[in-house]
N, C-alpha and C positions, 0 to 999 in steps of 0.2 A: 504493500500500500504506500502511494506517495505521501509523504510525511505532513502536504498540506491537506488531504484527503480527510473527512472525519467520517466514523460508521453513523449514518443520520437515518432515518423511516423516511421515504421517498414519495411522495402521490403526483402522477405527472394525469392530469386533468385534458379530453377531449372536449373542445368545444362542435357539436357533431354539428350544429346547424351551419356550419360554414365551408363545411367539406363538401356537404352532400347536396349543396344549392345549387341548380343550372344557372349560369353565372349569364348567361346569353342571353335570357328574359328583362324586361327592365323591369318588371316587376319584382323580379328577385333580387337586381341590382339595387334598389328602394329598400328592399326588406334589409341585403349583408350591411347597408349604410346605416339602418335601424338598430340594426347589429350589432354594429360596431358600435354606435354611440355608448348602449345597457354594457359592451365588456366595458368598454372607458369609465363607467359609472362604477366599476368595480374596485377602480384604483386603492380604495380602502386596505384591501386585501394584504398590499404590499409592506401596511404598516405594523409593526412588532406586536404595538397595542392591540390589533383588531383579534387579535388568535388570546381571547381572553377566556374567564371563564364560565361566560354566561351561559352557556347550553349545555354543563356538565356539572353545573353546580345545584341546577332542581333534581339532578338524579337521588334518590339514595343511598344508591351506593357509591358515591363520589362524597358525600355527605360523613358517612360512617369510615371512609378511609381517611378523607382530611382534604378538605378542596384544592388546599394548595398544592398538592401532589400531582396534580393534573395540570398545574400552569407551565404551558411551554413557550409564552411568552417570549425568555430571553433569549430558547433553540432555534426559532423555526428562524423562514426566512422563505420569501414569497419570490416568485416573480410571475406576471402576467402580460405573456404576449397576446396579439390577434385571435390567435385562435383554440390557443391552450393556457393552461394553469397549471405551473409546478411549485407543488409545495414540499417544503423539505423541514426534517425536527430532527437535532443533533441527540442522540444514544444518550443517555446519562444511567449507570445504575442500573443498565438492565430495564428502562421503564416501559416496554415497551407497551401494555398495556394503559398504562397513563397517558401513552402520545396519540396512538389509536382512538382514546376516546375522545378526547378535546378537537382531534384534526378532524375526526368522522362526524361529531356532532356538529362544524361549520363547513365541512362540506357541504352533509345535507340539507342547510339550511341557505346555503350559497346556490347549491342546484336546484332548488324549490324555487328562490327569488329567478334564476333563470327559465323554469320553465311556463312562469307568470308569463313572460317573454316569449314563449315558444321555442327558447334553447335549450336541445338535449345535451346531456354530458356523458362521456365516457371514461373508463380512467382504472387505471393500475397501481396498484401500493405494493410496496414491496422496502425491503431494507438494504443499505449498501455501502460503498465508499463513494463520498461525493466532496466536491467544492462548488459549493454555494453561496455567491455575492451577490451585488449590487452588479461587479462588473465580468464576472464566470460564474461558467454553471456544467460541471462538464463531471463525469467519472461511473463508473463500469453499473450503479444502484439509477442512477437517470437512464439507462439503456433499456436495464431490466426491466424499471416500471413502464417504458415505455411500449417496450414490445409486449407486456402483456395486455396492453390497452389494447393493441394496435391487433393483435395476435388470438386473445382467446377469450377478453371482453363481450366481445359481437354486438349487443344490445346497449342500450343507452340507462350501463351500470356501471360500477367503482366495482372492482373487484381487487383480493386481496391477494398475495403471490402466497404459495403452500408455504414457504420457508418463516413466513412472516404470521401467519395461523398458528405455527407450532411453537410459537413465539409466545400464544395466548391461551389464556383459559378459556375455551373454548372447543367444544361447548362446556360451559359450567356444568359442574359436577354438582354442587351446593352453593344454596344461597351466600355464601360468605364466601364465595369464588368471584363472585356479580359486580361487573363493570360497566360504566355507562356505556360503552361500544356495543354490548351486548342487546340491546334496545335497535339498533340500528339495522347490524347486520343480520341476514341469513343463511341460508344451503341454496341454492339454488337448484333448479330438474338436472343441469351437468355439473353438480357437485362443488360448485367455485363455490366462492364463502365473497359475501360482497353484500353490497345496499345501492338501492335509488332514490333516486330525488325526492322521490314522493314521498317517502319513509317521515320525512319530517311532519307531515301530518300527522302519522299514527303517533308519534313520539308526541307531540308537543301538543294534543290535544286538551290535557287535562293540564297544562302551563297554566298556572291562572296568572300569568304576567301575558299574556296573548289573549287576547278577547274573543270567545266564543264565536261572534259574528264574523273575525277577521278570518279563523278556521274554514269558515264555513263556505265566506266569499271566494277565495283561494281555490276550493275545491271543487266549487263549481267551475268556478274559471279554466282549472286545469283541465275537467272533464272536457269541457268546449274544447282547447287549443286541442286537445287529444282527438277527437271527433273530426276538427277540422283540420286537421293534419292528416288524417286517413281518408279525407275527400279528397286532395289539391297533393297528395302524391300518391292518388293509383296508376301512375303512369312509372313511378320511378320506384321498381322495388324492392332495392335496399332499405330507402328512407322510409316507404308505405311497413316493412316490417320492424322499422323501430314503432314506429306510430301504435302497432298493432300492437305489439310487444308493454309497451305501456300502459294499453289499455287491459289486458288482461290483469296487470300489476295495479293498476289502480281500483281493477273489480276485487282485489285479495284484502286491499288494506282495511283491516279494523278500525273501522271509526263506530265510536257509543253514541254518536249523537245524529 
């Protein structure tokens, strides 16, 4: 390992709507302009502060280990281009379970605010050796994550690399195993271990710092973009089986209300 190198937990983030758009339409030219503006609106992301610990901290089992154990605050380190998102948290201790749940609780709730938008996301986590700045971004854990997006992701999910599972309690054995990532993720029909965007509803339903009404509006919204996503790409059927693929996933989600 290069000596600037550090062992960090890796999430290299697809932004799918920009891949898969026929660029030749002006219509669609209009839409990746639209596009672009919501990723520029994201610039948050890049800042230390933003990776806090607001979405790991209603859990209870973040609660009964100690909140603070979960701030990765001072590890991660953002960067956000056009069309992807890679986020990296520097190893400390073995924590691997504390970084997974802080990074996974604001992805899902970063790819929710996207698909209010109608942007899917795709995306690979995995652990490695990386250098990760302001001014590089380069090492053999950004490859990994990437090809597993690119490679055996397929649908418009975060999945997690097996090296990086064995890393986790998971699945919990006993209640006193229980981490807030555990909320998020699942198994999927081909065995990947990963979560979607939409996950943030079933999570954050009973938030009572999120207004019941705000839940609610969200979800119907998302049903629409879903719905009309699978009209305006039966022509193109890649993109028509993410659309579809979503739908099915948003008829699974547990909502009490």
């Amino acid at each position: 390992m290069n000596k600037n190198h550090t062992e960090s937990v890796i999430a290299y983030i697809n932004f799918l709507s920009f891949t898969n758009l026929n660029k030749n339409s002006k219509e669609n030219d209009n839409y990746f302009q639209n596009t672009s503006e919501v990723i520029s609106a994201l610039k948050e992301v890049e800042n230390n502060k933003y990776w806090d610990l607001r979405w790991v901290s209603i859990e209870e089992s973040a609660q009964k280990k100690g909140e603070n154990t979960f701030d990765i605050s001072k590890q991660v380190c953002c960067s956000l281009f056009p069309n992807s998102l890679v986020v990296s948290v520097k190893i400390v201790d073995d924590n691997f379970s504390e970084i997974i749940s802080n990074l996974i609780s604001h992805l899902a709730y970063i790819g929710h605010r996207l698909l209010l938008k109608g942007i899917m996301i795709r995306g690979g986590i995995t652990y490695g050796n990386l250098i990760h700045n302001k001014e590089l971004l380069s090492g053999d854990g950004l490859t990994d994550a990437s090809f597993l997006e690119n490679s055996f992701a397929i649908y418009p999910r975060v999945i997690l690399s097996k090296k990086l599972v064995e890393k986790l309690d998971y699945p919990i054995k006993s209640k006193r195993d229980d981490y807030p990532y555990n909320q998020y993720v699942q198994q999927f029909d081909d065995e990947f271990i990963g979560f979607h965007q939409m996950v943030y509803y079933q999570v954050h339903q009973s938030n009572i710092e999120i207004k019941k009404e705000d839940i609610t509006t969200d979800l119907i919204r998302t049903k629409q973009i879903i719905n009309e996503g699978l009209v305006q790409t039966r022509d193109n059927i890649e993109t028509h089986s993410y659309f579809k693929w979503l739908k099915n996933h948003y008829e699974s989600l547990t909502i009490l209300y």
